[in-house]
N, C-alpha and C positions, 0 to 999 in steps of 0.2 A: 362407928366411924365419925370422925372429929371432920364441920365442914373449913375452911379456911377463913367463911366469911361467912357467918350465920348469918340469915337474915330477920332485923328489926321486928318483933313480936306487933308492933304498929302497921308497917307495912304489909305483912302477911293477915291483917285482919281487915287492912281496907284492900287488899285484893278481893279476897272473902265478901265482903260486904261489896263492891263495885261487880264484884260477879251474880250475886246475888237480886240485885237490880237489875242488870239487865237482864236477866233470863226472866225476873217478874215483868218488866212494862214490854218485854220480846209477848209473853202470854196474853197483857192485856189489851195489845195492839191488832193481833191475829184478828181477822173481818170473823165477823159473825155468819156461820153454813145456813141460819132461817130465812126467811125476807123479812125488811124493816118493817117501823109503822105501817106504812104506807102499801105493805105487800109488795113490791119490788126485793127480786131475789137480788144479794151482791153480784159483782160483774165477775166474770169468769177470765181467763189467760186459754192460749188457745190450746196451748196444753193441759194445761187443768180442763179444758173443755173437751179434749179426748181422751185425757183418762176415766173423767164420768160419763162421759158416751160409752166408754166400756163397759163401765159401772152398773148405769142405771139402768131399769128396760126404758124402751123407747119405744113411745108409741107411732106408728107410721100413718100421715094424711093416707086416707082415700086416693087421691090423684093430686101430679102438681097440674094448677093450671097456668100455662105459659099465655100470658099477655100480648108479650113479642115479643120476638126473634127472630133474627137479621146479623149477616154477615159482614155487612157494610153498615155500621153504626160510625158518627161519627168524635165517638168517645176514643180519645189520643192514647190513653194509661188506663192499668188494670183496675178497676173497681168492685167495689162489693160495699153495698147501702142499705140503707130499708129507707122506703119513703113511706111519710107517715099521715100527707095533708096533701090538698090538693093544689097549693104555689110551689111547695117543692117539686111536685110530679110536672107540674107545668116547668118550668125551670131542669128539671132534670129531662125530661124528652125535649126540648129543643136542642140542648146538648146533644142529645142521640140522635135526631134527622136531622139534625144541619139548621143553618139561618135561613135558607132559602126551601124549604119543602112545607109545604099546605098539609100532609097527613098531619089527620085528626089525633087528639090528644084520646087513648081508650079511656071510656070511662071505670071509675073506679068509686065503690062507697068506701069513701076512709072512717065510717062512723062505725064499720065493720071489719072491713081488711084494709090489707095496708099491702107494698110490695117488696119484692126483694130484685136487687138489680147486679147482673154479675157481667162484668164487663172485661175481656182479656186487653185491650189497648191494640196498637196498630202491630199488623204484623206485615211480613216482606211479602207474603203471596197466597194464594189461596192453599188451605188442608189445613187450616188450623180452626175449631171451632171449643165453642163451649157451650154447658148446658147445664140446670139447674135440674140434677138427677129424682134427689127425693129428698122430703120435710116430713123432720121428726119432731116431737115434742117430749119431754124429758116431763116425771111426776109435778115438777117445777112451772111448769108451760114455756119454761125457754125453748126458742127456737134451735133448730142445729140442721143448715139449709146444705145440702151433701154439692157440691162444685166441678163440674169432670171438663177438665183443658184438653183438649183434645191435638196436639201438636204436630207437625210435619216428622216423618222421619226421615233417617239419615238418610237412606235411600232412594226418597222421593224428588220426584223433578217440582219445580216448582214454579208457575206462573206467575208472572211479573206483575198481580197486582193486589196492592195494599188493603187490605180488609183488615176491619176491627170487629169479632165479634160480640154478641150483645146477647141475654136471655135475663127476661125480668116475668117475675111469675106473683100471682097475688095471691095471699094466704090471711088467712084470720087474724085481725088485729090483737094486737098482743104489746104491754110496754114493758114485757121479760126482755131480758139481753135475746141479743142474736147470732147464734155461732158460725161464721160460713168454714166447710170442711173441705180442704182443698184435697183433690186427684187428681192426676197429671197421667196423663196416658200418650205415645208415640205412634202415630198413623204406621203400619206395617210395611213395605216395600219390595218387590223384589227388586234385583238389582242385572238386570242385563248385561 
């Protein structure tokens, strides 16, 4: 079969050759699965961060330990941190009691642990809560801190007042990435 418009023996060898590069610097660009120099693992997507949560085993802390938590935080928007020194921890709890409260800042050794701070933002009324479920660590020592929203359902009445809640838990320092895993779950209701 005769084509009407052959194409250029030139052309079709710099397609050839323009394909052939990018599919080599696409290889050579790909991050590296070890950790660098320096033992830092590369950062993870939070999808690629559940799909080797499927993957990997997972080893499970002992217990989380919950620092605080409180209903009435006065953090505005959804958060999710790690503080890692003791000006941000101070700088970050002002933020969560207010400019006017005297509670103490907890103590925390940051020479050893560090914390995780998960914060849902302001909501319309009470029945909405969060909590930082369970911390796992992957063969890597990455973090992967499990996050459960706990929301009003449809069916529920709801009292007219504004709570943001807040649950910051301290875990073993670590300068692996940290994955937080969101769950979302609907308060139950009957409906009168």
């Amino acid at each position: 079969m005769n084509r009407p418009y052959p194409l250029p023996t030139l052309t079709v060898t710099a397609l050839a050759l323009l394909l052939s590069v990018g599919v080599t610097s696409c290889r050579r660009s790909a991050p590296a699965n070890g950790p660098d120099a320096l033992g830092n693992a590369p950062t993870i997507s939070e999808r690629e961060a559940r799909l080797r949560a499927a993957e990997v085993r997972l080893e499970p802390f002992q217990s989380v330990d919950h620092t605080f938590r409180d209903a009435k935080s006065y953090l505005a928007h959804s958060v999710r941190l790690t503080v890692q020194d003791s000006a941000d921890w101070r700088a970050v709890w002002a933020r969560i009691v207010g400019p006017h409260s005297d509670a103490p800042l907890p103590p925390v050794d940051f020479s050893r642990e560090m914390l995780l701070v998960a914060a849902m933002g302001e909501q319309p009324c009470r029945g909405y809560l969060i909590n930082i479920d369970t911390i796992f660590r992957d063969d890597e020592k990455r973090i992967f801190a499990v996050v459960r929203e706990r929301h009003r359902g449809a069916g529920c009445g709801c009292l007219n007042e504004v709570t943001s809640p807040v649950d910051i838990v301290v875990v073993p320092r670590t300068i692996r990435p940290v994955t937080f895993l969101e769950r979302r779950e609907s308060n139950v209701c009957e409906v009168r």
